[in-house]
py3Dmol code that shows the C-alpha trace and the ligand (Angstrom):
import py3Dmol

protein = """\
ATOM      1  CA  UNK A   1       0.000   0.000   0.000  1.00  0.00           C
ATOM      2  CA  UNK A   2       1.444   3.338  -0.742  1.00  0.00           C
ATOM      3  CA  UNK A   3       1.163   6.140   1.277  1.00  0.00           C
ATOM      4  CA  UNK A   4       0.152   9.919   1.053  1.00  0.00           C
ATOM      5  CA  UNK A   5       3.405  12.025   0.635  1.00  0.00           C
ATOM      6  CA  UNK A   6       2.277  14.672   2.401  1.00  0.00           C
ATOM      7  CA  UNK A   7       0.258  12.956   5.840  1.00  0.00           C
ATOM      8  CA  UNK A   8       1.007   9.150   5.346  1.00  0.00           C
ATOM      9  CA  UNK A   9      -2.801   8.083   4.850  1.00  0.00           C
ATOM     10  CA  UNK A  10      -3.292   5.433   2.072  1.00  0.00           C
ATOM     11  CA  UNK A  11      -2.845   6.998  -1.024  1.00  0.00           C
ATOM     12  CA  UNK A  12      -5.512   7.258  -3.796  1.00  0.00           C
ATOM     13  CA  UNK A  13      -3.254   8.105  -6.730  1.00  0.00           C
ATOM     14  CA  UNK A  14      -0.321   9.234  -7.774  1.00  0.00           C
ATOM     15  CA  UNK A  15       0.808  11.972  -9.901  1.00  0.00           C
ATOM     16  CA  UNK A  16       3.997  11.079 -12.007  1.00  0.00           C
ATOM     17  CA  UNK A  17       4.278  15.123 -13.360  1.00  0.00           C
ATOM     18  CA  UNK A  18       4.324  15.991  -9.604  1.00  0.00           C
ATOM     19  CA  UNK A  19       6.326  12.772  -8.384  1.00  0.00           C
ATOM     20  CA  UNK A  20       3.556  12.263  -5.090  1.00  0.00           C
ATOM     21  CA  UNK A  21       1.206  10.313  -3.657  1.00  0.00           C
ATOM     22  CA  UNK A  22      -2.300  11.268  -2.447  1.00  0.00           C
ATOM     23  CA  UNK A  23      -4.794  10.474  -0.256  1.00  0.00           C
ATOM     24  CA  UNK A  24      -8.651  11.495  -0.807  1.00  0.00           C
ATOM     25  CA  UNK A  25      -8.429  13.985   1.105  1.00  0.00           C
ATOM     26  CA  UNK A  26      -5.335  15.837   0.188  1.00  0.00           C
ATOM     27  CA  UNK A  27      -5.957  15.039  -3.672  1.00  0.00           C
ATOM     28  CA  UNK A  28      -9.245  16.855  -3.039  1.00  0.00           C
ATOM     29  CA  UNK A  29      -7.810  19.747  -1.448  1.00  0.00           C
ATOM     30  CA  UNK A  30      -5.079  19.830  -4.151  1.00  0.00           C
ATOM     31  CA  UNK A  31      -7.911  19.414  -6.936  1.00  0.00           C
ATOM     32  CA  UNK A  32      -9.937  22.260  -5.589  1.00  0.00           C
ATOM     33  CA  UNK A  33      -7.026  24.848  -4.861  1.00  0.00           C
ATOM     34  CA  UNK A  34      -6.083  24.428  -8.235  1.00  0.00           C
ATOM     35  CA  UNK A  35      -9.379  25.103  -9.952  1.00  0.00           C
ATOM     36  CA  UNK A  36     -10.100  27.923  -7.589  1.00  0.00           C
ATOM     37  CA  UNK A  37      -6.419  29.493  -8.321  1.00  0.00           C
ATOM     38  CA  UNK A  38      -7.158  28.826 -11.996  1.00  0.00           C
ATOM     39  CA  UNK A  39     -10.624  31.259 -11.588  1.00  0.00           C
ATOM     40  CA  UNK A  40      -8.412  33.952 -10.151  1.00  0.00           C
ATOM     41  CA  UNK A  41      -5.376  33.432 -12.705  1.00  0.00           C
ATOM     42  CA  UNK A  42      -7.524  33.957 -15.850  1.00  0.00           C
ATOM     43  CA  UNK A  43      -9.981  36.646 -14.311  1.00  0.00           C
ATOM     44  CA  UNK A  44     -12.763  34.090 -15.025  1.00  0.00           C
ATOM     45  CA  UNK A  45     -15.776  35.057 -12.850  1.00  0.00           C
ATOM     46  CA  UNK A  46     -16.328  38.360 -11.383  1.00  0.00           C
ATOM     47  CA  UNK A  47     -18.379  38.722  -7.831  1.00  0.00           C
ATOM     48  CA  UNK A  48     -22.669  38.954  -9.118  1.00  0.00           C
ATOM     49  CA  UNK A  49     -21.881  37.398 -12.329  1.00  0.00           C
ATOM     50  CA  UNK A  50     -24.568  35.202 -13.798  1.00  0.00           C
ATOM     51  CA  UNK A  51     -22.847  31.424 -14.618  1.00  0.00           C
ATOM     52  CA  UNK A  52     -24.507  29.472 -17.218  1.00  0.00           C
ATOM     53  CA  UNK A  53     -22.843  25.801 -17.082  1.00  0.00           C
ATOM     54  CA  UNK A  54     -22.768  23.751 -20.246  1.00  0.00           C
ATOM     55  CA  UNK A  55     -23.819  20.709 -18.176  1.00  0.00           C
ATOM     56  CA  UNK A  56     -24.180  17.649 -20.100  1.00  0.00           C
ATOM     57  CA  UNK A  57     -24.155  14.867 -17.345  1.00  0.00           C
ATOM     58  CA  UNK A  58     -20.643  13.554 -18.823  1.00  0.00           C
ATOM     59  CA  UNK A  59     -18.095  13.470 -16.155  1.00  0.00           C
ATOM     60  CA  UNK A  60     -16.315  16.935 -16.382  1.00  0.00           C
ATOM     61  CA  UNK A  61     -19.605  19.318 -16.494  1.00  0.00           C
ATOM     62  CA  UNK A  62     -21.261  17.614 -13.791  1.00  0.00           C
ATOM     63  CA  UNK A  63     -17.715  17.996 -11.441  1.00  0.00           C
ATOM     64  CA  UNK A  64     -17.718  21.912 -12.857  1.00  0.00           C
ATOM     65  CA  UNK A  65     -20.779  22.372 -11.994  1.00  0.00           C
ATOM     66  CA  UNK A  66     -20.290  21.311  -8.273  1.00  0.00           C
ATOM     67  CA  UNK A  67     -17.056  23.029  -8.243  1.00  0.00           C
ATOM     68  CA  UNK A  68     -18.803  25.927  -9.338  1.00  0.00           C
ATOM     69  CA  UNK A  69     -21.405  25.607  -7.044  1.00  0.00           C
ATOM     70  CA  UNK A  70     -18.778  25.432  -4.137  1.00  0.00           C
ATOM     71  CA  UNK A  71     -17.095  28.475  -5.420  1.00  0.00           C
ATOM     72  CA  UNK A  72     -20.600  30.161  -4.777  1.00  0.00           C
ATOM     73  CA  UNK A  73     -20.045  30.210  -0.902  1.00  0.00           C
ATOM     74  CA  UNK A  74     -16.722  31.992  -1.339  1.00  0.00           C
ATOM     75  CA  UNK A  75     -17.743  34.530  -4.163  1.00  0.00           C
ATOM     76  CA  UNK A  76     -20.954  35.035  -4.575  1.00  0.00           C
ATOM     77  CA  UNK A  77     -22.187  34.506  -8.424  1.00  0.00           C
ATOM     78  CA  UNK A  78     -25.839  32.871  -9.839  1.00  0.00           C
ATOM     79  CA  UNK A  79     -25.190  29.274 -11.579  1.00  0.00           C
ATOM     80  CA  UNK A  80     -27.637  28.407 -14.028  1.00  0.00           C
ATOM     81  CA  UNK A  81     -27.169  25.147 -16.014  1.00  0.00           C
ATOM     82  CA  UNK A  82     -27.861  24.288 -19.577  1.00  0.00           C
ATOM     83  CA  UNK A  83     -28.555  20.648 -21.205  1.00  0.00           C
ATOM     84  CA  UNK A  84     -28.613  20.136 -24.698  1.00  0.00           C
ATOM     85  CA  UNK A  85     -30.117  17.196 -25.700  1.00  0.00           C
ATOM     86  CA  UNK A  86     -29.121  16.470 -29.383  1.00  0.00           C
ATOM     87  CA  UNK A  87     -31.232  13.309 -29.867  1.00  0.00           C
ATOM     88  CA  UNK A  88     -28.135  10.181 -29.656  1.00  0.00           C
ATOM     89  CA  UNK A  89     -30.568   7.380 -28.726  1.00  0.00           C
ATOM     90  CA  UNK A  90     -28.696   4.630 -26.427  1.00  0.00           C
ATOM     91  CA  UNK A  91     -26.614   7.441 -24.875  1.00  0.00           C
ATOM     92  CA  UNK A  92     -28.209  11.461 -23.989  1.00  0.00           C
ATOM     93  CA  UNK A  93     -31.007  10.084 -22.274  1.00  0.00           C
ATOM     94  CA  UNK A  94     -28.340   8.562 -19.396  1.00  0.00           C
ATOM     95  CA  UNK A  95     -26.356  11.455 -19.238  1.00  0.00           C
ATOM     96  CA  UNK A  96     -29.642  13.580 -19.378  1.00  0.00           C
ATOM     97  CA  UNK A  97     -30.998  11.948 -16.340  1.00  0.00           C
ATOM     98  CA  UNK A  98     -27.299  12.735 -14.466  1.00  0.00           C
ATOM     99  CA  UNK A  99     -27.997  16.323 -15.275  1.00  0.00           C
ATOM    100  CA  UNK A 100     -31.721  16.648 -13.598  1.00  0.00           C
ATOM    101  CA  UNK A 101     -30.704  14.988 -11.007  1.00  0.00           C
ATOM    102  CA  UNK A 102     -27.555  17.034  -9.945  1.00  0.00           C
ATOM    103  CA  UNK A 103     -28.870  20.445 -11.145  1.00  0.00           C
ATOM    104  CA  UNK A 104     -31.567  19.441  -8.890  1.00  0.00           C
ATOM    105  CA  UNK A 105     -29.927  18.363  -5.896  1.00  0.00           C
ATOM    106  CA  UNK A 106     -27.522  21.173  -5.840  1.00  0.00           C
ATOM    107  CA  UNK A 107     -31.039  23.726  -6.223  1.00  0.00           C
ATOM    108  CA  UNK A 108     -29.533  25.242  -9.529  1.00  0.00           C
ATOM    109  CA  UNK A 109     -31.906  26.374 -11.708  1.00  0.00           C
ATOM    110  CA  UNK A 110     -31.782  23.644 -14.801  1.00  0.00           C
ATOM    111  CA  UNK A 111     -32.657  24.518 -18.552  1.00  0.00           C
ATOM    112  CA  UNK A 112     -32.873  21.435 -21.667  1.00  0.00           C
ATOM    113  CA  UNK A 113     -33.096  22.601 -25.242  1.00  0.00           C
ATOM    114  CA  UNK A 114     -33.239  19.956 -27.581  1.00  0.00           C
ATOM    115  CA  UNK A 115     -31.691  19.582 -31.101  1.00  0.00           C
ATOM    116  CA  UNK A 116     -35.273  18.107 -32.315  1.00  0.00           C
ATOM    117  CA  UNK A 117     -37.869  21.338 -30.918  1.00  0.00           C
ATOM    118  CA  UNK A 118     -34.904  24.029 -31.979  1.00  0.00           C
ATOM    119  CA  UNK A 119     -34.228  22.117 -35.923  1.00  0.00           C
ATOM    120  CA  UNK A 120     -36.648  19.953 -36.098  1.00  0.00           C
ATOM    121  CA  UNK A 121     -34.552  17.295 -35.890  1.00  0.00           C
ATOM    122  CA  UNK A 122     -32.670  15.008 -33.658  1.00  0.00           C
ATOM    123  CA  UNK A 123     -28.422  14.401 -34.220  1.00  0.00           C
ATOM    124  CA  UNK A 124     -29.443  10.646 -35.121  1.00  0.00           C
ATOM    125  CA  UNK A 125     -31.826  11.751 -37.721  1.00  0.00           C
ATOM    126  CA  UNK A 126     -29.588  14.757 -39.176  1.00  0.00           C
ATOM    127  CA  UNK A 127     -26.896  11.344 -39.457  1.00  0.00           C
ATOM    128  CA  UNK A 128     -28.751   9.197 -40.893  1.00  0.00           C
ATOM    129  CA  UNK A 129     -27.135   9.063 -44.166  1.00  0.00           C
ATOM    130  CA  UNK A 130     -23.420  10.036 -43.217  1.00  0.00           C
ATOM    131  CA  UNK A 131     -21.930   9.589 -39.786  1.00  0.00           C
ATOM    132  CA  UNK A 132     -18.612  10.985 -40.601  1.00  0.00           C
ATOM    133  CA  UNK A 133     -18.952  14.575 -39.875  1.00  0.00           C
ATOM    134  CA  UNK A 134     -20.815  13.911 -36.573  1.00  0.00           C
ATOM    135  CA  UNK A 135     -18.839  15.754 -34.302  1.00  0.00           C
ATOM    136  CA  UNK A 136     -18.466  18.779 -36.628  1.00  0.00           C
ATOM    137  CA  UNK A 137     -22.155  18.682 -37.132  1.00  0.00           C
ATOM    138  CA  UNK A 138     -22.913  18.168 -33.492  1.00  0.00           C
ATOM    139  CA  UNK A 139     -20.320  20.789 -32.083  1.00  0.00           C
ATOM    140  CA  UNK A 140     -21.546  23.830 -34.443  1.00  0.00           C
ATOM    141  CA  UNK A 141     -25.129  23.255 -33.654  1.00  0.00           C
ATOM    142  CA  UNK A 142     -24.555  22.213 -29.861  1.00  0.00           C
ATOM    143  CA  UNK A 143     -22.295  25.529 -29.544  1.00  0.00           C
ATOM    144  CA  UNK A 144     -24.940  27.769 -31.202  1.00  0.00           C
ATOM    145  CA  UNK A 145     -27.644  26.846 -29.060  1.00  0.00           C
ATOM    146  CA  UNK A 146     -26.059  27.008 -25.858  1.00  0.00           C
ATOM    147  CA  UNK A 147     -24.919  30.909 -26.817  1.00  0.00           C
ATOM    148  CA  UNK A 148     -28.480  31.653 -27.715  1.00  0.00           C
ATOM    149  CA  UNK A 149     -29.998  29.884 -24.666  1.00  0.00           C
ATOM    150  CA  UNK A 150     -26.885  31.196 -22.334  1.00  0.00           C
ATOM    151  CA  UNK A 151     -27.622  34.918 -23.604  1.00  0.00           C
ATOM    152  CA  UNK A 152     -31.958  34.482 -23.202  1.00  0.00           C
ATOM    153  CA  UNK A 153     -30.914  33.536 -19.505  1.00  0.00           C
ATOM    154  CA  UNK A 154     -28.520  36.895 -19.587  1.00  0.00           C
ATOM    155  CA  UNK A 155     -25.788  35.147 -18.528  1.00  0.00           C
ATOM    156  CA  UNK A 156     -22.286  36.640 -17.642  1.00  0.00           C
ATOM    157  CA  UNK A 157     -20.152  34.003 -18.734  1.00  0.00           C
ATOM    158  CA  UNK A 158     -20.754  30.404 -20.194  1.00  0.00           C
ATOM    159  CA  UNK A 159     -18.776  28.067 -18.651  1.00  0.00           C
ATOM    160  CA  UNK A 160     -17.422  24.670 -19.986  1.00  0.00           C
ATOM    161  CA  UNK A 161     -16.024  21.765 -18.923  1.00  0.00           C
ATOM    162  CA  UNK A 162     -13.260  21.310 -21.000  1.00  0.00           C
ATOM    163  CA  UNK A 163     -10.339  19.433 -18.747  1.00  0.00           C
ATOM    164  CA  UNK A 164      -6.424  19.613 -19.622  1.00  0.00           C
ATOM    165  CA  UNK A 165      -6.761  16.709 -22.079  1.00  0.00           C
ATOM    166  CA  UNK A 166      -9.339  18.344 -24.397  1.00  0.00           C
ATOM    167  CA  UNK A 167      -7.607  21.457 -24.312  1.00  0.00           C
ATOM    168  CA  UNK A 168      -3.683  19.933 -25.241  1.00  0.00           C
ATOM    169  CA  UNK A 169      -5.576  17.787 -27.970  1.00  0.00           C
ATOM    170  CA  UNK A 170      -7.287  20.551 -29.216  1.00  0.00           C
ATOM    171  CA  UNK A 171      -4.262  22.699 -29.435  1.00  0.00           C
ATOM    172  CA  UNK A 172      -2.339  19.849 -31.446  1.00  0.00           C
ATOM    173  CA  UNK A 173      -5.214  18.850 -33.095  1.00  0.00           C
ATOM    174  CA  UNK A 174      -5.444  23.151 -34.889  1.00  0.00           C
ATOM    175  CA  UNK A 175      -1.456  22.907 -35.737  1.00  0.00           C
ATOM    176  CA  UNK A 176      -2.150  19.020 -37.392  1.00  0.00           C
ATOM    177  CA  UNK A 177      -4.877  20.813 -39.478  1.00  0.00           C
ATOM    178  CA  UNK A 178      -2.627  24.146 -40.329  1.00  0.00           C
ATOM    179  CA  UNK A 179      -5.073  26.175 -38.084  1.00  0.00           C
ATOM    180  CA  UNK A 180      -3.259  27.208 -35.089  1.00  0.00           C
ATOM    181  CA  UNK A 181      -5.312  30.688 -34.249  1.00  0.00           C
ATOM    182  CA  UNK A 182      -8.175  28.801 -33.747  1.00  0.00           C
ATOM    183  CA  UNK A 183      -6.589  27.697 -30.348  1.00  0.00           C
ATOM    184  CA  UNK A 184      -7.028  31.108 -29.762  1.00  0.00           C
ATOM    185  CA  UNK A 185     -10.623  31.351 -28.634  1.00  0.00           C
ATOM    186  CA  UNK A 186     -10.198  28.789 -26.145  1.00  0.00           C
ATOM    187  CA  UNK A 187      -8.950  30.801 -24.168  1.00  0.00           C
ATOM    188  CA  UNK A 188      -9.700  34.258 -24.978  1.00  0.00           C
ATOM    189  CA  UNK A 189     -12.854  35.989 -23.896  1.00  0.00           C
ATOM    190  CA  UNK A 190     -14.321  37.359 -26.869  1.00  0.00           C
ATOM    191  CA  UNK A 191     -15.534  40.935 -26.127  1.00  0.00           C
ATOM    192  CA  UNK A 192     -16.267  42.264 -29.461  1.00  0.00           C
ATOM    193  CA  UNK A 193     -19.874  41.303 -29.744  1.00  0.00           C
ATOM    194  CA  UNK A 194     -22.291  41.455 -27.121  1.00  0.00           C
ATOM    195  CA  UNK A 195     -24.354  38.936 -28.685  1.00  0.00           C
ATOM    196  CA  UNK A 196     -21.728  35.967 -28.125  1.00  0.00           C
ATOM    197  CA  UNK A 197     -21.320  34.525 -24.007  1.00  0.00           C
ATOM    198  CA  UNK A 198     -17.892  34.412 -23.244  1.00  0.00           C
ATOM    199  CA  UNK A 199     -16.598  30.750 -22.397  1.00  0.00           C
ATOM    200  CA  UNK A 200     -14.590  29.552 -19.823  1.00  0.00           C
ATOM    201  CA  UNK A 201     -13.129  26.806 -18.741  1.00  0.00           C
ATOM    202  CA  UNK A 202     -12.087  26.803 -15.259  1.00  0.00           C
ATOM    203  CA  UNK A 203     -10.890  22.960 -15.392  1.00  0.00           C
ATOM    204  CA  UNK A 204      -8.324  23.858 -18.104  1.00  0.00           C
ATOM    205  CA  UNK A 205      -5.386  22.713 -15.911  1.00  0.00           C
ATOM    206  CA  UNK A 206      -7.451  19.403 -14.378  1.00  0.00           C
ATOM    207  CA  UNK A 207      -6.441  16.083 -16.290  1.00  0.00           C
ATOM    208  CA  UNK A 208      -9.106  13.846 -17.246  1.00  0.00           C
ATOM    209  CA  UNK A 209      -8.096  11.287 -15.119  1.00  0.00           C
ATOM    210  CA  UNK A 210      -8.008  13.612 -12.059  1.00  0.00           C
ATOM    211  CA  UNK A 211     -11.487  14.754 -12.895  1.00  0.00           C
ATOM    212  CA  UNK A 212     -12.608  10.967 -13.252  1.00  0.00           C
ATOM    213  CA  UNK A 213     -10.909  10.296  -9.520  1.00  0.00           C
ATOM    214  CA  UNK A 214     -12.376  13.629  -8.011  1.00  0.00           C
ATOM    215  CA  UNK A 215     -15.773  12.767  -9.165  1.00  0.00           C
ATOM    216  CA  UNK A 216     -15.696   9.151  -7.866  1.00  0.00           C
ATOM    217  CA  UNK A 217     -13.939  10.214  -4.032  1.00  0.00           C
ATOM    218  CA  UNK A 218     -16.974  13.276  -4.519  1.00  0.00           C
ATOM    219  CA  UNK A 219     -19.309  10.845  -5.249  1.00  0.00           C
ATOM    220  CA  UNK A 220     -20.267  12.677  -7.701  1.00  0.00           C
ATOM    221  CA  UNK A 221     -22.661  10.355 -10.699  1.00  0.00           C
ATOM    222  CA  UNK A 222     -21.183  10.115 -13.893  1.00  0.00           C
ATOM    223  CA  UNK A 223     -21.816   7.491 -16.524  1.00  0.00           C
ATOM    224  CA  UNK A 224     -18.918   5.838 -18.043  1.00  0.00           C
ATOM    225  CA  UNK A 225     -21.028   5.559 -21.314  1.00  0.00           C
ATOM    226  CA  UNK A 226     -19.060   6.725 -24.924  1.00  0.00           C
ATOM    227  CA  UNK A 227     -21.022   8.838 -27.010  1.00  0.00           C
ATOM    228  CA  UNK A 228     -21.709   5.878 -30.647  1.00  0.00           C
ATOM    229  CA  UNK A 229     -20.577   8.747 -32.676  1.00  0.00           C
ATOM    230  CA  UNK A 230     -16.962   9.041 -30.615  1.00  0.00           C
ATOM    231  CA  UNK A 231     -14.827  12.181 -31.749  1.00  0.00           C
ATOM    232  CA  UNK A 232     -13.010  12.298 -35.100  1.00  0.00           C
ATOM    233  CA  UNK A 233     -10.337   9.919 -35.615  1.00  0.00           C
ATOM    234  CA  UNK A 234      -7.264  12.672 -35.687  1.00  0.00           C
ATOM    235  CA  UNK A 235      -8.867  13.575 -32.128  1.00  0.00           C
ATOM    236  CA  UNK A 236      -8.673   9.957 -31.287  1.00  0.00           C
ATOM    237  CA  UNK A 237      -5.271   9.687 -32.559  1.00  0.00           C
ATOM    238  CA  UNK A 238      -4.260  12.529 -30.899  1.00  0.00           C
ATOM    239  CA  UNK A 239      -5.500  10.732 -27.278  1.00  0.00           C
ATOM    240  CA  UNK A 240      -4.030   7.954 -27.612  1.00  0.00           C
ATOM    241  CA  UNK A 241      -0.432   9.459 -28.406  1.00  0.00           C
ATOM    242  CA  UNK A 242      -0.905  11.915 -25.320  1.00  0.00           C
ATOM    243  CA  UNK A 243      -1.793   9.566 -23.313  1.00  0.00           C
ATOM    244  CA  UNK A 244       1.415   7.967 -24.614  1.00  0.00           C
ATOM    245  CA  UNK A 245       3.643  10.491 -24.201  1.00  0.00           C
ATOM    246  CA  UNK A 246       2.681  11.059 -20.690  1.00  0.00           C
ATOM    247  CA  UNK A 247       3.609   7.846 -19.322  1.00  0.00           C
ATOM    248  CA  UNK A 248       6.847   7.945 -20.783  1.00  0.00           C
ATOM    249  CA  UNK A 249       7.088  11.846 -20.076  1.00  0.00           C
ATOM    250  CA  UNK A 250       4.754  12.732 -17.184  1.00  0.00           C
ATOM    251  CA  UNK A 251       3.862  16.996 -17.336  1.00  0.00           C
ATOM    252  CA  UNK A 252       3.617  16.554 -21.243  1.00  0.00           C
ATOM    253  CA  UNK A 253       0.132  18.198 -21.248  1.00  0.00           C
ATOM    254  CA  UNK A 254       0.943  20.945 -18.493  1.00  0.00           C
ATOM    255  CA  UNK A 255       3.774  21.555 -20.922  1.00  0.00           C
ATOM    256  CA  UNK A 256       1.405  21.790 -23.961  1.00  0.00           C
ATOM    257  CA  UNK A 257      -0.865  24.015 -22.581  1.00  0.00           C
ATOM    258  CA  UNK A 258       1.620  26.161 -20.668  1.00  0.00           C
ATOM    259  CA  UNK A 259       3.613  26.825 -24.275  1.00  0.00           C
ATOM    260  CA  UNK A 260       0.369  27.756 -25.579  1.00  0.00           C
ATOM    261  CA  UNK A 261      -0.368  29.742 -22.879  1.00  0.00           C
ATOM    262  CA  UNK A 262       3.342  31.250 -23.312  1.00  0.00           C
ATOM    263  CA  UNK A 263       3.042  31.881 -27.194  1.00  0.00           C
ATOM    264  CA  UNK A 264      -0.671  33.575 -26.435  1.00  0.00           C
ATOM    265  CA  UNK A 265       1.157  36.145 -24.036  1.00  0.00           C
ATOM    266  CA  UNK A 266       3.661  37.166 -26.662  1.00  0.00           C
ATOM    267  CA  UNK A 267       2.089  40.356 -28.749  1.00  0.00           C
ATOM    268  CA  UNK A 268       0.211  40.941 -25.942  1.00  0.00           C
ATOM    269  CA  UNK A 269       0.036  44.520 -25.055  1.00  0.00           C
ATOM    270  CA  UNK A 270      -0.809  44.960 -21.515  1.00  0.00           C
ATOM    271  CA  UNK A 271      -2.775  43.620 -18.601  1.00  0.00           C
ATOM    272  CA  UNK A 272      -3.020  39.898 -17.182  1.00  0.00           C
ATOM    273  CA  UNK A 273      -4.016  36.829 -18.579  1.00  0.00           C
ATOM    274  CA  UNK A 274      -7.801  37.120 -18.559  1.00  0.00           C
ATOM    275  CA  UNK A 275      -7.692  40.400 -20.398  1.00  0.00           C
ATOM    276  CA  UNK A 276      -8.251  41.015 -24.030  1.00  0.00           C
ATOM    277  CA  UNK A 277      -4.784  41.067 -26.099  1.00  0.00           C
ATOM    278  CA  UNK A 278      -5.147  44.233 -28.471  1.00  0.00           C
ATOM    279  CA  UNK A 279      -3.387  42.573 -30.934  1.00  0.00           C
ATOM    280  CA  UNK A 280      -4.748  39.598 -31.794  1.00  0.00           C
ATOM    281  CA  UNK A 281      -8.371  39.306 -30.393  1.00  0.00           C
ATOM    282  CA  UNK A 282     -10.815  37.206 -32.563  1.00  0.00           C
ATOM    283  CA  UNK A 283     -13.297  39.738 -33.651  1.00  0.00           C
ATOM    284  CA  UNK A 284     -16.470  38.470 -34.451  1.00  0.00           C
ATOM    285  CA  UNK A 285     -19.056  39.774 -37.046  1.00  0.00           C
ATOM    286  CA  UNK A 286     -22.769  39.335 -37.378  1.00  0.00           C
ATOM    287  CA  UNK A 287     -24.167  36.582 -39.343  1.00  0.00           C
ATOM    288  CA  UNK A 288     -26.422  37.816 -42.135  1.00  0.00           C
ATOM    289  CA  UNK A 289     -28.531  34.904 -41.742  1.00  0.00           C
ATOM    290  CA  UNK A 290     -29.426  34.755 -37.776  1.00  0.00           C
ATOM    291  CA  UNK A 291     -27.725  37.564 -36.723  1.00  0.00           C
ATOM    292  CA  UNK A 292     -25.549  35.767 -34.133  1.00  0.00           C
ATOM    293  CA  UNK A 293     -22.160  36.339 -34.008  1.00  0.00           C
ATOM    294  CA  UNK A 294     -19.727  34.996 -36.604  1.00  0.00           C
ATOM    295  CA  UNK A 295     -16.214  34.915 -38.141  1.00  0.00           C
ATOM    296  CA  UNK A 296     -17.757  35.584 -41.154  1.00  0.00           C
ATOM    297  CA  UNK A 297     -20.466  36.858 -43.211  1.00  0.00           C
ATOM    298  CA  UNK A 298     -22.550  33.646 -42.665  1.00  0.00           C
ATOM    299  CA  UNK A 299     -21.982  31.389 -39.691  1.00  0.00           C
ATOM    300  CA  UNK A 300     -21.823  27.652 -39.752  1.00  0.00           C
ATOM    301  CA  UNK A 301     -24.967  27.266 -38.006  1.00  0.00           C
ATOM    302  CA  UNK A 302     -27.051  28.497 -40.802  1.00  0.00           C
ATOM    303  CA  UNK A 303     -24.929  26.697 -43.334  1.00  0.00           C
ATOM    304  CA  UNK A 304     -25.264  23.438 -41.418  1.00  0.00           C
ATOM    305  CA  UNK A 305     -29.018  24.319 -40.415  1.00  0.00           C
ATOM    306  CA  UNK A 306     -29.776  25.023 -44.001  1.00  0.00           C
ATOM    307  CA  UNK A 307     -28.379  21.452 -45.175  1.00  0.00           C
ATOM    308  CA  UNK A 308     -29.939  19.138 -42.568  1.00  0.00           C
TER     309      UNK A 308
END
"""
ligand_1 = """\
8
LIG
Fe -21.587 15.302 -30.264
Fe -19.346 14.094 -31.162
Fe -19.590 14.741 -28.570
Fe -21.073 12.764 -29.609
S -18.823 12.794 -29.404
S -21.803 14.391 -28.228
S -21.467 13.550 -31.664
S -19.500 16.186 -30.325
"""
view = py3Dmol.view(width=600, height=400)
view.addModel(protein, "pdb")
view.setStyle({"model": 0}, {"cartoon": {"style": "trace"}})
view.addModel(ligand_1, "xyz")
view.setStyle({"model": 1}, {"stick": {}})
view.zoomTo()
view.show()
């Protein structure tokens, strides 16, 4: 039996980029100082702000949203939580039932908007014929609805529960594809239209695994179901090698996502991490078609909405 390295208890895990053991209790009080000095560090969530969590029931939404929740005693904000249910028979309606019940016993106030009364259609029906652009279909339309349903709430912020995994595949996953300043707006709170919620993602520096162990030592429900459609194969690649790579190098994704973080603070002009860079913010326009905000002229929602 191993034992904690910093009060001798049995040990629950150990972290190879830190070289220690932990018990439940000290992981948890490492696991919570670190998303709470992650808040701070980025400017995420100003005292009275209104939260709106992307809660899906996965894992890593349902452990934001009680971290969140937590945070509420310290600085007072209003959590509201979002559930998109896109319609993936054999797998939403588990992760659906996760969310209700959480939301609920945690009092937050819990909203559902569904891919089949917004389009007219559920994600398995919009598939039927071709499965391979699933996730590109499902992220664009899941995205746009939660910033429309985030901003009829009036809420502050949007917050999502991207962990360190998603965010140093997601980084290597824009330079594979030859688009590195997307990586930008996962970070960046866009300012430059008031019609877009800004996102953030205060378990940016939690690994999956550590939000896995947190939520089972919380016990916190998750369901350990996969999603039929999966993520696109480079994305799956991309795990796998990580996941690689850290066991022969433990810290590679801190190392990712704190060269990012590095190459995002050169150009910028003044002020700390959470504030707008001058240089090289990611202004949005208005889509001609909806009228939501865009990179464009026309954003993919309507493209995609107008194909389905
Ligand atoms: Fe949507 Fe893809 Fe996630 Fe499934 S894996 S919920 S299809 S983005």
């Amino acid at each position: 039996m191993m034992r904690c390295s910093t009060c001798d208890d049995e040990a629950i895990i150990f972290l190879h980029y830190a070289n220690k053991h932990l018990c439940a209790r000290h992981f948890i009080r490492m696991f919570e100082k670190r998303f709470r000095s992650t808040v701070r560090e980025f400017g995420m969530l100003k005292k009275g702000e209104r939260v709106a969590v992307g809660l899906s029931g996965g894992k890593d939404s349902t452990v934001l949203l009680h971290c969140l929740n937590d945070l509420k005693k310290d600085l007072p904000f209003e959590l509201v939580a979002i559930t998109i249910d896109e319609g993936i028979s054999g797998y939403r309606a588990a992760t659906l039932k996760i969310a209700k019940k959480e939301a609920k016993a945690l009092g937050i106030e819990h909203h559902i908007v569904s891919f089949k009364k917004e389009l007219g259609k559920t994600l398995d029906s919009i598939l039927k014929t071709d499965r391979s652009r699933a996730c590109s279909y499902c992220g664009v339309l899941r995205r746009g609805l939660l910033n429309r349903k985030a901003r009829e709430l009036k809420a502050d912020k949007l917050a999502i529960g991207h962990n360190l995994d998603d965010i140093a595949q997601t980084v290597l996953m824009n330079i594979i594809r030859g688009e590195p300043s997307r990586s930008k707006r996962l970070l960046e709170p866009v300012t430059k239209n008031d019609a877009f919620i800004p996102r953030i993602r205060p378990l940016l520096r939690a690994p999956e695994k550590e939000v896995a162990i947190y939520a089972m030592v919380r016990d916190i429900g998750i369901d350990h179901r996969e999603c039929p459609y999966a993520e696109s194969a480079l994305r799956q690649d991309i795990r796998r090698h990580l996941n690689e790579l850290e066991e022969i190098h433990p810290g590679t994704k801190f190392k990712i996502l704190s060269s990012f973080l590095q190459m995002k603070d050169e150009g910028r002009d003044s002020g700390g991490r959470g504030s707008e860079s001058k240089t090289q913010d990611p202004r949005l326009e208005t889509c001609i078609g909806c009228g939501e905000p865009c990179s464009g002229k026309r954003c993919k929602f309507c493209e995609m909405s107008n194909t389905i």
